[in-house]
C-alpha positions as CSV (number, residue, x, y, z in Angstrom):
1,X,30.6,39.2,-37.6
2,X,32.0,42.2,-39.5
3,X,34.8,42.7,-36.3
4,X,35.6,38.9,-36.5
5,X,36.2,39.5,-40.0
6,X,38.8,42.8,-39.4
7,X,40.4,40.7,-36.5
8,X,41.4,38.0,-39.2
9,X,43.8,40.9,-41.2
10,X,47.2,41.4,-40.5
11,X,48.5,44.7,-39.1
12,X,49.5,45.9,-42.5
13,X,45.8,45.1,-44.5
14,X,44.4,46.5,-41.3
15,X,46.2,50.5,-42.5
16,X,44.9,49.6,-46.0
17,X,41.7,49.5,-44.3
18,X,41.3,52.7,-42.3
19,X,42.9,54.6,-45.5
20,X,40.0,53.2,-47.1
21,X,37.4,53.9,-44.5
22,X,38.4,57.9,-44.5
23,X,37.4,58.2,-48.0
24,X,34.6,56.0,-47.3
25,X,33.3,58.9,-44.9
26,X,33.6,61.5,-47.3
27,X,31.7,59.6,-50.3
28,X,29.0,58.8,-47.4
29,X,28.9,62.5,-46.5
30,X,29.0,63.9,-50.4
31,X,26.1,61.0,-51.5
32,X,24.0,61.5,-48.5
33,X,24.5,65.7,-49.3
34,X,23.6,65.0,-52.8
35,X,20.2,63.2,-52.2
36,X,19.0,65.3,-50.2
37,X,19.6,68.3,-52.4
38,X,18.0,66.2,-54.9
39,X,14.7,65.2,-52.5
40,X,14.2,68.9,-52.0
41,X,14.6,69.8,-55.1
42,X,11.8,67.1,-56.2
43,X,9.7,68.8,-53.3
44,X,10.0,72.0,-53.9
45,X,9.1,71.3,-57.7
46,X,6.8,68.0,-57.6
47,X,5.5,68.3,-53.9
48,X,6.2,65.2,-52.1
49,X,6.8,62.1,-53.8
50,X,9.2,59.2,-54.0
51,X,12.6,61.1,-54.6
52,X,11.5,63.1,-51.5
53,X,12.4,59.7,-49.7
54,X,15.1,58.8,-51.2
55,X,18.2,59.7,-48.8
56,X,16.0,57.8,-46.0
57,X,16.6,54.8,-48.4
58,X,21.1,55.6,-48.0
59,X,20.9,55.9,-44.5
60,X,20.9,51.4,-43.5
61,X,24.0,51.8,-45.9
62,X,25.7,55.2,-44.2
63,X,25.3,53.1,-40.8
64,X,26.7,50.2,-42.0
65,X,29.7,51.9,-42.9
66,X,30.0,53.8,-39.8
67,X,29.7,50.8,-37.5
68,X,32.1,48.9,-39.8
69,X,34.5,52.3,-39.3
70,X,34.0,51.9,-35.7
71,X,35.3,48.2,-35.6
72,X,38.2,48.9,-36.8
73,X,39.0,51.6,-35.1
74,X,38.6,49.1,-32.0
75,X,40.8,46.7,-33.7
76,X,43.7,49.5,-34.2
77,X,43.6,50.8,-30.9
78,X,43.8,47.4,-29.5
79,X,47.0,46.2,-31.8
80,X,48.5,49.9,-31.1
81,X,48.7,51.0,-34.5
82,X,48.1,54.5,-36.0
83,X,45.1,55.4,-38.5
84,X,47.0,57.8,-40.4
């Protein structure tokens, strides 16, 4: 659905797009980084509990992105246009 979606934009909203989805990567990366300082932190301090799951709880979101990230770069390759 999400590819039918990216295949509606023009050429021009498709660039917006990618530009978008690189920083989308890097937040993904940083917040996924940051919660699993945070879980073993909690563990390390609490023993396990419910902050020790919590970057399990990012990850359907992280994959969502990535696939999404994948789609388009599908879509640009088949239009011939450059992510960057």
């Amino acid at each position: 659905m999400e590819q039918r979606k990216l295949a509606a934009l023009t050429d021009k909203e498709l660039l917006v797009e990618a530009k978008k989805m690189k920083s989308t990567k890097i937040y993904d990366a940083a917040l996924f980084g940051l919660l699993v300082g945070i879980a073993i932190y909690s563990s390390l301090v609490n023993g396990f509990g419910l902050l020790t799951f919590l970057p399990l709880v990012y990850l359907p979101i992280a994959g969502k992105n990535k696939a999404k990230a994948r789609d388009l770069k599908q879509i640009l390759k088949e239009r011939n246009l450059s992510e960057g």
